[in-house]
Structure formats: C-alpha cells, structure tokens
DSSP file (Angstrom, degrees, kcal/mol; ACC not computed):
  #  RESIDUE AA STRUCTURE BP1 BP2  ACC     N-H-->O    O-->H-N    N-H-->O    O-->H-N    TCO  KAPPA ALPHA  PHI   PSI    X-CA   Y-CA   Z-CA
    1    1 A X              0   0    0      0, 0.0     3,-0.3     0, 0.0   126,-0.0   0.000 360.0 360.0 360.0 118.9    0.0    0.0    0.0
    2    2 A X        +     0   0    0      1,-0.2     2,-0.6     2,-0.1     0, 0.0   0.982 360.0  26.6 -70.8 -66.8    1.8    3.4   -1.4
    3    3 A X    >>> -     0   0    0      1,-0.2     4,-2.7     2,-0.1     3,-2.3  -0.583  60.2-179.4-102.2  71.2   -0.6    5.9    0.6
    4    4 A X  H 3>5S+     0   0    0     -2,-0.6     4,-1.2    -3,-0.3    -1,-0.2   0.773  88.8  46.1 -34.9 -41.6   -2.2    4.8    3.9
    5    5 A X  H 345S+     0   0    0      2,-0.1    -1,-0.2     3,-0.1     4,-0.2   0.575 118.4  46.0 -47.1 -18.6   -4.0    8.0    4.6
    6    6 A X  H <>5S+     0   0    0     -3,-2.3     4,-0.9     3,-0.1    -2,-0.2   0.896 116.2  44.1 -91.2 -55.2   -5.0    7.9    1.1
    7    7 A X  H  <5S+     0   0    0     -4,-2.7     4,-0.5     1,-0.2    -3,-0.2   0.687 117.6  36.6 -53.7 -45.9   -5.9    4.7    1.1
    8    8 A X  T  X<S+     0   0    0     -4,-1.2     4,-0.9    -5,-0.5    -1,-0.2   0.480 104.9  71.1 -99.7  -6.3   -7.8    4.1    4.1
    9    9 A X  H  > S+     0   0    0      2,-0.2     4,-1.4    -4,-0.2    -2,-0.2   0.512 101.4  45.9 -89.5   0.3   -9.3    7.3    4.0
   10   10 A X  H  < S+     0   0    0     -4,-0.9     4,-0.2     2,-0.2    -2,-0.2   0.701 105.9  52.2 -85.0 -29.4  -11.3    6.3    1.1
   11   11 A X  H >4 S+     0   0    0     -4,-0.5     3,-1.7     2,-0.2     4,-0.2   0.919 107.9  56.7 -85.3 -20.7  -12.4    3.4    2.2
   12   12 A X  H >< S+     0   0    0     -4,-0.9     3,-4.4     1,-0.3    -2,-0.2   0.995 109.1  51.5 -30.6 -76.6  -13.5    5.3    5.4
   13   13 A X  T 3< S+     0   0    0     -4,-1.4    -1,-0.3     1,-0.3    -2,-0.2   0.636 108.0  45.5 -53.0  -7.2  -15.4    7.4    3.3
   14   14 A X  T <  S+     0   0    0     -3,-1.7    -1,-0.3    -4,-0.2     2,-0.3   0.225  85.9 108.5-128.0  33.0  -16.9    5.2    1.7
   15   15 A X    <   +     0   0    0     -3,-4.4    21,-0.1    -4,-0.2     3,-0.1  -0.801  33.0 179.1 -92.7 140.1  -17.9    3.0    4.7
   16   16 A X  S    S+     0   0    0     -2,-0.3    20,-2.8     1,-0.2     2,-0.3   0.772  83.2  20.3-104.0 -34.4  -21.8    3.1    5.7
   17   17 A X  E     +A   35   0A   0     18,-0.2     2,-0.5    19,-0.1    18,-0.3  -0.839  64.8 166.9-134.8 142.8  -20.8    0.3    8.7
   18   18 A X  E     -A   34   0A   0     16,-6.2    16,-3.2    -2,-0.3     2,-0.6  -0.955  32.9-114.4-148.9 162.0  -17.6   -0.6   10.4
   19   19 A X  E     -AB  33  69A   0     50,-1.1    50,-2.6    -2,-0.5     2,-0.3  -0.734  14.4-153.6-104.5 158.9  -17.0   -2.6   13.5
   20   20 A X  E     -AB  32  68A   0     12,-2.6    12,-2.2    -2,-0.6     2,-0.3  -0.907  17.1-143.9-131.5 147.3  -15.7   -1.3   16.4
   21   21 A X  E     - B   0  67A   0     46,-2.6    46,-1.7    -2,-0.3     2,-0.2  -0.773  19.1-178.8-115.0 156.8  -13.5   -4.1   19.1
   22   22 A X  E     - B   0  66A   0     -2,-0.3     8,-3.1    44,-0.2     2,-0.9  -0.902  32.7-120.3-155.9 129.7  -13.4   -4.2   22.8
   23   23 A X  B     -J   29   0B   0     42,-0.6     6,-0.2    40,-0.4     5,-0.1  -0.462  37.3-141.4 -59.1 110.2  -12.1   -5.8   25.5
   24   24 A X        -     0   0    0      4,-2.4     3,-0.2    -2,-0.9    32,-0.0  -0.172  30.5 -99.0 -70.9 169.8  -14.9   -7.3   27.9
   25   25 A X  S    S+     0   0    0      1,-0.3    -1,-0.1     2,-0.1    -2,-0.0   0.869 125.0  50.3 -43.1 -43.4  -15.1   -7.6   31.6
   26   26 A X  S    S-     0   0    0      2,-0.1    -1,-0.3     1,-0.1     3,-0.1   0.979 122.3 -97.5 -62.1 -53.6  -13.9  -11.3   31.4
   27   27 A X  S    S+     0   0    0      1,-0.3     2,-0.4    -3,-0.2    -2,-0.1   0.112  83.6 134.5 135.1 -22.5  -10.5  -10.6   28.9
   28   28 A X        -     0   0    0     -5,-0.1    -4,-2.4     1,-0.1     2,-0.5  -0.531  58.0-121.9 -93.4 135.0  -12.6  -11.7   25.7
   29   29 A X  B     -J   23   0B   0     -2,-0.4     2,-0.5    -6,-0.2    -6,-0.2  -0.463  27.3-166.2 -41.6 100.1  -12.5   -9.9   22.8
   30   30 A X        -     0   0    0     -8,-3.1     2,-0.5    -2,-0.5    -8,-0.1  -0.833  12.0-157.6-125.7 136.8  -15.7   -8.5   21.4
   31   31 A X        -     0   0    0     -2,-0.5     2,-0.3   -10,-0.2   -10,-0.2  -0.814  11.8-171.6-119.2 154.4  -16.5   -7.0   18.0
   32   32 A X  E     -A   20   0A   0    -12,-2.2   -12,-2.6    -2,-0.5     2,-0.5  -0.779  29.7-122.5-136.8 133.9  -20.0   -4.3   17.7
   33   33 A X  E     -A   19   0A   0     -2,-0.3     2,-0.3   -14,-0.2   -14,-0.2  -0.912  37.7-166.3-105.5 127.7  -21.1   -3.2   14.1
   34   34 A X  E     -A   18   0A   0    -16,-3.2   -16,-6.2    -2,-0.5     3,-0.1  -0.777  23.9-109.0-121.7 146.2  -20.9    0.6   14.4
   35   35 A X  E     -A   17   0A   0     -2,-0.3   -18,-0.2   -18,-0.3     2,-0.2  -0.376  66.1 -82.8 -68.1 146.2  -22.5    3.6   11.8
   36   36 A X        -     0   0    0    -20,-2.8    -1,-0.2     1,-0.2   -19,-0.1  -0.334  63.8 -69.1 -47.5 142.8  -19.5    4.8   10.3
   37   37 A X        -     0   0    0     -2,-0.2    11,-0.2     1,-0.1     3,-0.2  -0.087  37.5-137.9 -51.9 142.3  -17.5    7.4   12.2
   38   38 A X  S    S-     0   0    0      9,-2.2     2,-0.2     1,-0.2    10,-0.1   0.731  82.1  -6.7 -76.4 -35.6  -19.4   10.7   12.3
   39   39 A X  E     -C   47   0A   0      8,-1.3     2,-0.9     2,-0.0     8,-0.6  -0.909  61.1-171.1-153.3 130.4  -16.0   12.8   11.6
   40   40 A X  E     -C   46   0A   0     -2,-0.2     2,-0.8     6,-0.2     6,-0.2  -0.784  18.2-148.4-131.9 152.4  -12.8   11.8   11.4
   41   41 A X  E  > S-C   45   0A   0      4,-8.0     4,-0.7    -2,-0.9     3,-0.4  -0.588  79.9 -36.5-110.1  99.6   -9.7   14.3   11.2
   42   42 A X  T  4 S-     0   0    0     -2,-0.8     0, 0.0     1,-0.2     0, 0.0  -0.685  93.1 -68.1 107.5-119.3   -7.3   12.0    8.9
   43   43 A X  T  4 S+     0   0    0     -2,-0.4    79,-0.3    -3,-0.1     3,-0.2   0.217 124.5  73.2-131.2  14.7   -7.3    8.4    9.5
   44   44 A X  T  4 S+     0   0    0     -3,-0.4    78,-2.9     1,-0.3     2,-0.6   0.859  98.6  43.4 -89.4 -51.0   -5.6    8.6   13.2
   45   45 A X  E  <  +CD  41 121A   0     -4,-0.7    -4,-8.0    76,-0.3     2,-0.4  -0.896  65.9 177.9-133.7 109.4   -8.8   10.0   15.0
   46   46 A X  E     -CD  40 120A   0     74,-1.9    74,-1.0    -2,-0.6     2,-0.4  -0.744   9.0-160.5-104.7 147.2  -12.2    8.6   14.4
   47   47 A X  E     +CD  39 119A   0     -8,-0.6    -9,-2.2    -2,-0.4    -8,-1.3  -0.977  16.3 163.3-127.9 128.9  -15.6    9.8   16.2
   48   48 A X  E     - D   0 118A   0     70,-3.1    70,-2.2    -2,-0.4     2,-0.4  -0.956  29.3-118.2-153.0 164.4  -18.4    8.0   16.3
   49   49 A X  E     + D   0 117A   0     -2,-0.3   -14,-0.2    68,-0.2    68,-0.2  -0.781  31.1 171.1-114.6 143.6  -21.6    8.3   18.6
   50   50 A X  E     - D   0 116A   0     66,-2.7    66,-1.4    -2,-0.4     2,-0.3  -0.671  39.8 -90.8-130.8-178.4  -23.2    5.9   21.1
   51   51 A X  E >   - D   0 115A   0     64,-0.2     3,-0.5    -2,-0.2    64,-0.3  -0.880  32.6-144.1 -94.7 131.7  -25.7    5.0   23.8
   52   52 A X  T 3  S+     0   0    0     62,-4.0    63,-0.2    -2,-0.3    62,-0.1   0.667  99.0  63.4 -51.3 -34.0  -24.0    5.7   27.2
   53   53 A X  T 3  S+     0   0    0      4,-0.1    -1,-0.2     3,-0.1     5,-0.1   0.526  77.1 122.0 -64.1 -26.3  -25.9    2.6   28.5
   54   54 A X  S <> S-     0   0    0     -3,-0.5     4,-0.7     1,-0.1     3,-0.5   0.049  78.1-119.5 -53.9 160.0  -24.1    0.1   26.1
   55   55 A X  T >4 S+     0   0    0      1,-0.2     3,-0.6     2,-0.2     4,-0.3   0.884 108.0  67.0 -73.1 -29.3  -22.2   -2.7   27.5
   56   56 A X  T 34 S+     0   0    0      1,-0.3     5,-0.3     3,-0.2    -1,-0.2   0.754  94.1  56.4 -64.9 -28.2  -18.9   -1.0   25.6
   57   57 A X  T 3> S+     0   0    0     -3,-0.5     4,-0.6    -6,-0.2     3,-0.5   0.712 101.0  49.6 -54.3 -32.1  -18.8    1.8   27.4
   58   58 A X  T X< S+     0   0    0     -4,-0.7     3,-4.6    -3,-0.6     2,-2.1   0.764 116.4  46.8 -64.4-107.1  -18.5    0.3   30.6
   59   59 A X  T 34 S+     0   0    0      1,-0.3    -2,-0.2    -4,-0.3    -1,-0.2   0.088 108.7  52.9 -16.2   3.0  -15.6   -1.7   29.1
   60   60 A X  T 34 S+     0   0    0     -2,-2.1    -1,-0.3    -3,-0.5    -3,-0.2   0.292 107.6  56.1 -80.1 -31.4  -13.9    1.4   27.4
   61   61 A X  S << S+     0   0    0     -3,-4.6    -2,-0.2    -4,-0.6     3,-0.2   0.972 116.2  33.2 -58.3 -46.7  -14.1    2.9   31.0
   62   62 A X  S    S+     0   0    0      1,-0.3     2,-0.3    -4,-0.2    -1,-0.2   0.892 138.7  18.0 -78.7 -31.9  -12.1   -0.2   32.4
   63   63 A X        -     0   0    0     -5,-0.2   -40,-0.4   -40,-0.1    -1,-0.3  -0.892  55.2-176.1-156.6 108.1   -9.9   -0.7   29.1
   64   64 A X        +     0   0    0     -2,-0.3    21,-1.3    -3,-0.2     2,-0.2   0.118  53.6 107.8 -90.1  19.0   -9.6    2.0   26.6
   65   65 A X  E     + E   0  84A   0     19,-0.2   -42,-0.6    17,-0.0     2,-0.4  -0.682  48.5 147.6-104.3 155.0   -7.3   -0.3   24.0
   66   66 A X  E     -BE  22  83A   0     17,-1.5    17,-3.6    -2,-0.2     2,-0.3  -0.973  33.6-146.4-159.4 177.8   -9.8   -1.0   21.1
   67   67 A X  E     -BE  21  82A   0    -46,-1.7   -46,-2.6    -2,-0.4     2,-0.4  -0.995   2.2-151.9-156.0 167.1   -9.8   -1.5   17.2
   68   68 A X  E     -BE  20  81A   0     13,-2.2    13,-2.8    -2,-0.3     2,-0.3  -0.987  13.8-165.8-129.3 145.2  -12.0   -0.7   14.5
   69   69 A X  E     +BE  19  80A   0    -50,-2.6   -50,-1.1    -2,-0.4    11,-0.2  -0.817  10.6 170.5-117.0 154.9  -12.4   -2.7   10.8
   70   70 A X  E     - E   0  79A   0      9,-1.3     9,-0.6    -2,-0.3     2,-0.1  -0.636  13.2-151.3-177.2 139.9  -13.8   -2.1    8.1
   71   71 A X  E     - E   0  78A   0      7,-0.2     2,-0.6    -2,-0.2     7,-0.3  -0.437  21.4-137.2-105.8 168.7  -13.7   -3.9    4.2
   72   72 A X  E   > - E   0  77A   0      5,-2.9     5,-1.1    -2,-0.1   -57,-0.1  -0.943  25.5-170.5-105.5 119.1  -14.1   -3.0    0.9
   73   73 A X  T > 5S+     0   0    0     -2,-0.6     3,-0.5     1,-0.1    -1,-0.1   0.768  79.8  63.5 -88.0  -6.9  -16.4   -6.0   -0.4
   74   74 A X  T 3 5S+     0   0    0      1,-0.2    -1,-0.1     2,-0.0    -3,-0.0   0.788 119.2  20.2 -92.1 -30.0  -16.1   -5.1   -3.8
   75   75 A X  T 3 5S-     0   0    0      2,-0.1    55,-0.3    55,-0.0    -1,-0.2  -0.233 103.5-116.6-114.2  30.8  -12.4   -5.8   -4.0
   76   76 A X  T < 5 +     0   0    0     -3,-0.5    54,-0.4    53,-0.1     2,-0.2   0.781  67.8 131.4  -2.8  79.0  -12.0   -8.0   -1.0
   77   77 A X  E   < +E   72   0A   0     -5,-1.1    -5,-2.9    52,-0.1     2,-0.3  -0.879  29.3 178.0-133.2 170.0   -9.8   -5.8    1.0
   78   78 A X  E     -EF  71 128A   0     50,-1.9    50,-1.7    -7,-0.3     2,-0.3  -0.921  18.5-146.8-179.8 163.6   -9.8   -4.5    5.1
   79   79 A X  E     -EF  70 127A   0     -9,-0.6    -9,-1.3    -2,-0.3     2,-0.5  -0.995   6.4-155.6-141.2 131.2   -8.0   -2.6    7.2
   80   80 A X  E     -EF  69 126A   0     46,-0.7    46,-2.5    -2,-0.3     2,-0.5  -0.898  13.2-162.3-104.4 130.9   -7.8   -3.4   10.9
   81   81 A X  E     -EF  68 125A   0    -13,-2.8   -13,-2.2    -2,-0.5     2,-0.4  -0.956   4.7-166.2-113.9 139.5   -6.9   -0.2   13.1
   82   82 A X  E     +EF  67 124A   0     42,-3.1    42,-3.1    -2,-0.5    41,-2.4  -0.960  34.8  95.4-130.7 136.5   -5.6   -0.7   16.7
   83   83 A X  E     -EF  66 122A   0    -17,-3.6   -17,-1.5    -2,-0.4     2,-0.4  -0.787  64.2 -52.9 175.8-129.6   -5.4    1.9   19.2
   84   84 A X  E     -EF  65 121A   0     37,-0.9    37,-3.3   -19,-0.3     2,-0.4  -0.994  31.0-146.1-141.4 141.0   -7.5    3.5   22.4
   85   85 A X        -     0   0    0    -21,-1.3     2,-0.3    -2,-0.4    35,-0.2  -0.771   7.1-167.7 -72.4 124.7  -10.9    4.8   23.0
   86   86 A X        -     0   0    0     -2,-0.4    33,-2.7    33,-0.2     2,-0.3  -0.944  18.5-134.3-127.8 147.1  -11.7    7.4   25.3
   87   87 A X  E     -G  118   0A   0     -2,-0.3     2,-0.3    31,-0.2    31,-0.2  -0.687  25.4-160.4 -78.6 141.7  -15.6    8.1   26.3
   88   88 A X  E     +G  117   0A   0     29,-1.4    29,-2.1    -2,-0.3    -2,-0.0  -0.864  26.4 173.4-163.9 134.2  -16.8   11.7   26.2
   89   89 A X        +     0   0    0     -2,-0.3     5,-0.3    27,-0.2    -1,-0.1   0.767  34.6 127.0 -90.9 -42.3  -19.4   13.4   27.6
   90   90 A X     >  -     0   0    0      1,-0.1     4,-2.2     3,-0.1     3,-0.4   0.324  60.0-125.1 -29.7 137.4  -19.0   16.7   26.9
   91   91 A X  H  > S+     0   0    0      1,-0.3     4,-0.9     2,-0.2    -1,-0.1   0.704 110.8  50.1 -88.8  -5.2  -21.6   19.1   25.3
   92   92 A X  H  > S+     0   0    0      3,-0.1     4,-1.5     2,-0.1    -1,-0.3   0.991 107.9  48.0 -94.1 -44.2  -19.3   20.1   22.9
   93   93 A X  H  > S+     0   0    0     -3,-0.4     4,-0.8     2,-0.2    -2,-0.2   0.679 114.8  48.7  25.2 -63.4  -18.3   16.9   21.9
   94   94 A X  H  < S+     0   0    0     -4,-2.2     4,-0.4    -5,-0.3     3,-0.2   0.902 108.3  53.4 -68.6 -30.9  -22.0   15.9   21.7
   95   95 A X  H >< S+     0   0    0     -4,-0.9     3,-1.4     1,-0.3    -2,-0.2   0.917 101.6  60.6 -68.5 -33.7  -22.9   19.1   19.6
   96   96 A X  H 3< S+     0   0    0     -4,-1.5    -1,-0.3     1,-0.3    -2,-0.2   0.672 115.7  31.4 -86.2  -8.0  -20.2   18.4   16.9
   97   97 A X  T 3< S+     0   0    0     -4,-0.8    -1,-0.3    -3,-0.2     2,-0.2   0.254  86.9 114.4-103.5  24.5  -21.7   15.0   15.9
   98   98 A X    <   -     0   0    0     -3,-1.4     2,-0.3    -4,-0.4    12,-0.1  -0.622  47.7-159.6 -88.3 166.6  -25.1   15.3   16.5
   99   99 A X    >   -     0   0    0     -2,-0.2     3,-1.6     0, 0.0     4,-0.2  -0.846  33.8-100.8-143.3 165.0  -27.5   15.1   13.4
  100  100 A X  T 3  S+     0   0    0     -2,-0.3     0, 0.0     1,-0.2     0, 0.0  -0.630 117.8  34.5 -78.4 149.6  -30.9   16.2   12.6
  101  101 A X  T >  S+     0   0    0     -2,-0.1     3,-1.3     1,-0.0    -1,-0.2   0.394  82.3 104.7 108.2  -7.1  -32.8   12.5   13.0
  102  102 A X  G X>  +     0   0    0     -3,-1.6     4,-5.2     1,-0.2     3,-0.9   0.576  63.1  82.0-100.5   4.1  -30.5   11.1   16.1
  103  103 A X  G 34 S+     0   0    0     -4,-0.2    -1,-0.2     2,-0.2     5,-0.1   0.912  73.1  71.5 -35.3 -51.9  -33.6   12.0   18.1
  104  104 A X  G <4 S+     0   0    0     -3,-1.3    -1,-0.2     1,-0.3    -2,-0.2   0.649 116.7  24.3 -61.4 -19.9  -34.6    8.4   16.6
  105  105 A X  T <4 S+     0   0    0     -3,-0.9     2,-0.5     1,-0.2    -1,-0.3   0.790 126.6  43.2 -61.2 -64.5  -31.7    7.4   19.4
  106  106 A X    ><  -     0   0    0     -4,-5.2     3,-2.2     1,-0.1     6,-0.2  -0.858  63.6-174.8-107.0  88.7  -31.6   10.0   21.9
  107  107 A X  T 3  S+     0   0    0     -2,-0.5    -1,-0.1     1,-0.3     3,-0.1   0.717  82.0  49.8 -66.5 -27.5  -35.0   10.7   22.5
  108  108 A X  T 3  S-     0   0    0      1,-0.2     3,-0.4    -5,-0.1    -1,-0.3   0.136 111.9-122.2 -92.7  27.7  -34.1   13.9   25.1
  109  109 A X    <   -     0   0    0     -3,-2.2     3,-0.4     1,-0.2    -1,-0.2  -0.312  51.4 -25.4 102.1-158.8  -31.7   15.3   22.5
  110  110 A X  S    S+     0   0    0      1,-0.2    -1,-0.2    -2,-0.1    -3,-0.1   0.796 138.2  50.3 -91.0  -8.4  -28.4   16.3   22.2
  111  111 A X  S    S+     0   0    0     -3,-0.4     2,-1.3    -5,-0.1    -1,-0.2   0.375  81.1 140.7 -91.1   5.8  -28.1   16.9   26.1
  112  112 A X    >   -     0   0    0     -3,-0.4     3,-2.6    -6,-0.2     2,-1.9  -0.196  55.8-140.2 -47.8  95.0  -29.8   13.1   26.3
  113  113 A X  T 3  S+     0   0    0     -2,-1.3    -1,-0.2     1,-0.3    -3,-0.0   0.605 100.9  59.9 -42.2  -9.6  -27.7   11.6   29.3
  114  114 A X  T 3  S+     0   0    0     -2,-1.9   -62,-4.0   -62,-0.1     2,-0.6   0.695  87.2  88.6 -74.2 -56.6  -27.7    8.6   27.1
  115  115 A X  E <   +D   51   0A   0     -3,-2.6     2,-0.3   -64,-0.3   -64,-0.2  -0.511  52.8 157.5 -58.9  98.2  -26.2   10.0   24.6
  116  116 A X  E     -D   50   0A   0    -66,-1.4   -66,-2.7    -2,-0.6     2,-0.4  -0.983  32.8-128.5-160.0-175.2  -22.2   10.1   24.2
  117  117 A X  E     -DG  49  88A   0    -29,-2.1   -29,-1.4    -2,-0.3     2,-0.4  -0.921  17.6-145.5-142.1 128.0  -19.5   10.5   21.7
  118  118 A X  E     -DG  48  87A   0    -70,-2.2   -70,-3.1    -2,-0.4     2,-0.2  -0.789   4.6-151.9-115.2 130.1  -16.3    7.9   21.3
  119  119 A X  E     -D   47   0A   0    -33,-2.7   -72,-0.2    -2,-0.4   -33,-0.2  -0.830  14.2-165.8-122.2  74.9  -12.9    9.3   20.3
  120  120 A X  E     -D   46   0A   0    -74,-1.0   -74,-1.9   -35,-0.2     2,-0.4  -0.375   9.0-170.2 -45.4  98.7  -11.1    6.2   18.4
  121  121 A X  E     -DF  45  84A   0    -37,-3.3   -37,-0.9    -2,-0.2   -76,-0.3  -0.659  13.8-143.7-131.5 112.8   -7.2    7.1   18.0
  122  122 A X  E     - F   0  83A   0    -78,-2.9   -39,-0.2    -2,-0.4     3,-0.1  -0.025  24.7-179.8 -69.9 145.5   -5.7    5.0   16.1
  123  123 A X  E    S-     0   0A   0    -41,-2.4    15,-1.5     1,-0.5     2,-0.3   0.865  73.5 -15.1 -97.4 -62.1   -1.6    3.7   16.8
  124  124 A X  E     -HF 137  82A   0    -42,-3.1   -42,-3.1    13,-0.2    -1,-0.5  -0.890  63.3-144.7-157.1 176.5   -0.9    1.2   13.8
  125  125 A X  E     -HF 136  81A   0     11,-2.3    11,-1.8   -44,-0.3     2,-0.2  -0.778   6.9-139.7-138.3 160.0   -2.9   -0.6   11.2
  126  126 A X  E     - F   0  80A   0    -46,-2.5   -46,-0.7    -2,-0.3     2,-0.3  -0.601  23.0-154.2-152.7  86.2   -2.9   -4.1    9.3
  127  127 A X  E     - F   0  79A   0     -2,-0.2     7,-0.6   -48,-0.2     2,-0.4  -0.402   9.4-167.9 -66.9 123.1   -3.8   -3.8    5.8
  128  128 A X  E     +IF 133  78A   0    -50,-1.7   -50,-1.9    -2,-0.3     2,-0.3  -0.950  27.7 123.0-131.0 128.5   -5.3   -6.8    3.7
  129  129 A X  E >   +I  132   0A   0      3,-1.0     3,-0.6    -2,-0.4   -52,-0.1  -0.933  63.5  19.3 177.1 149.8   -5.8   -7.0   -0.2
  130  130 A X  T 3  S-     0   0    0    -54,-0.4   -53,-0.1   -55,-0.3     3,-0.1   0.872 124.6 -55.3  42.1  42.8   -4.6   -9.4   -2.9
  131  131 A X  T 3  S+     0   0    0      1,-0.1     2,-0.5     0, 0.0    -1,-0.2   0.572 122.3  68.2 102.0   8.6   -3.8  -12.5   -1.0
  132  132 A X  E <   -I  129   0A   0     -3,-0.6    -3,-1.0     2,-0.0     2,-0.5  -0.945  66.0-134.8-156.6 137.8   -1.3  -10.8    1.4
  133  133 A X  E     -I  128   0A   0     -2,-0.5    -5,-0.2    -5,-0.2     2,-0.1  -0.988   7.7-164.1-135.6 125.4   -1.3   -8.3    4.3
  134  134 A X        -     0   0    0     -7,-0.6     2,-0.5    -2,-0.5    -2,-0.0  -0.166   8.6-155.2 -74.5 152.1    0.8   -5.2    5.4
  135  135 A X        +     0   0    0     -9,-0.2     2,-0.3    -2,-0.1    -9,-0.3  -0.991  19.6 175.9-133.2 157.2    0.9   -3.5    8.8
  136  136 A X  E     -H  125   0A   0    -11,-1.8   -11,-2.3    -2,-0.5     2,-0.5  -0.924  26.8-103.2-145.9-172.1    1.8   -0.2    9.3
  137  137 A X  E     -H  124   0A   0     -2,-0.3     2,-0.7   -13,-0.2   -13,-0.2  -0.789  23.4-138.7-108.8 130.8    2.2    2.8   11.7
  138  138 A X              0   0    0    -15,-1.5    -2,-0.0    -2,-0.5     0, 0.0  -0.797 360.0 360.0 -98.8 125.8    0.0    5.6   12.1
  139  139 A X              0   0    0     -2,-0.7    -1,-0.2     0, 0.0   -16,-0.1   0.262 360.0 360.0-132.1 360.0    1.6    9.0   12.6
C-alpha cells in the first residue's frame, strides 16, 4: 500500500458500517457493528456516537485499547486499526456530531444523558488485499 492515509481514507469514506472491538469484563474480545464514524480528522482519530448505556462503554471505561475494521467488499480488501478509546461526555463533543434525526436514538436530545460521543485514536494498522497483508504505523 503506497498511501495509507489515502488509502484508508477512502475506504473510510466510503464505509456506511464498520465494527468497532473491545475488550470485555472477562479478557474476551468483542466486535460491535458501528455507523460509520461521524467525523474523522485523517485516519488517526475517528468519532463516532453511542448510547451511554451500552455494555462498551463500561468496558472502554475499564480498558480503553480498542480497534475498528472495516472492508471493501467489492475488492476483498480491510483494514484493521488498533489503538485506544476514550468516552466523552461533553456538550461540545456531543454538539459536533449530532444530526438532525439522532432523536430516533436520543429521545431527550443532544443533552440526552444517554447520549455520548467515542474518540477512536488509532496507533498502527494491518492492511489486507490481494492475498497478502501489510501492517503499518500511524503518525
């Protein structure tokens, strides 16, 4: 892979769903099919919005190390990103990814207590495409 930013920022963009990984209470690994990230500022730091209540937030709280996938299906290719999670609550935070419609979630709004906003920053990466897989570093 020539451009990793290039590369993975397309298929970002052109992801409707991606999964997001967590460690669970136990030590097991668990992977959560997630909306595509709401903003992302290169391919390093992804944002994506949640229910406060989910079992992944408790289990970001304990252990922030997480990863996120997501494939191309048309060209069987994916990109695993590994890195840390932080939860945030903050009304700025909430305001820059809320959307008209996310009611259909957070029924009290963007102040819904329910309602909070996962900050994905990615470390390194592991690239898959034509038979054969790359890792790289994310800077």
């Amino acid at each position: 892979m020539r451009d990793p930013d290039k590369t993975v920022g397309k298929m970002l963009d052109q992801a409707k769903t991606v999964f997001l990984s967590y460690i669970d209470a136990e030590g097991f690994p668990v992977a959560k099919a997630m909306l595509a990230p709401r903003v992302r500022e290169g391919i390093r730091v992804l944002w994506f919005s949640t229910n406060t209540s989910s079992n992944k937030i408790a289990c970001f709280r304990r252990n922030q190390q997480g990863g996120v996938y997501l494939m191309d299906r048309r060209f069987f290719r994916g990109v695993s990103l590994m890195g840390t999670v932080e939860v945030i609550e903050t009304a700025e935070a909430k305001k820059r990814l809320w959307r008209t419609g996310d009611t259909m979630y957070y029924p009290k709004g963007v102040n819904d207590p329910d309602y909070c906003v996962l900050k994905f920053t990615a470390e390194k990466g592991r690239y898959y495409s034509n038979f054969r897989s790359e890792d790289f570093l994310i800077v």
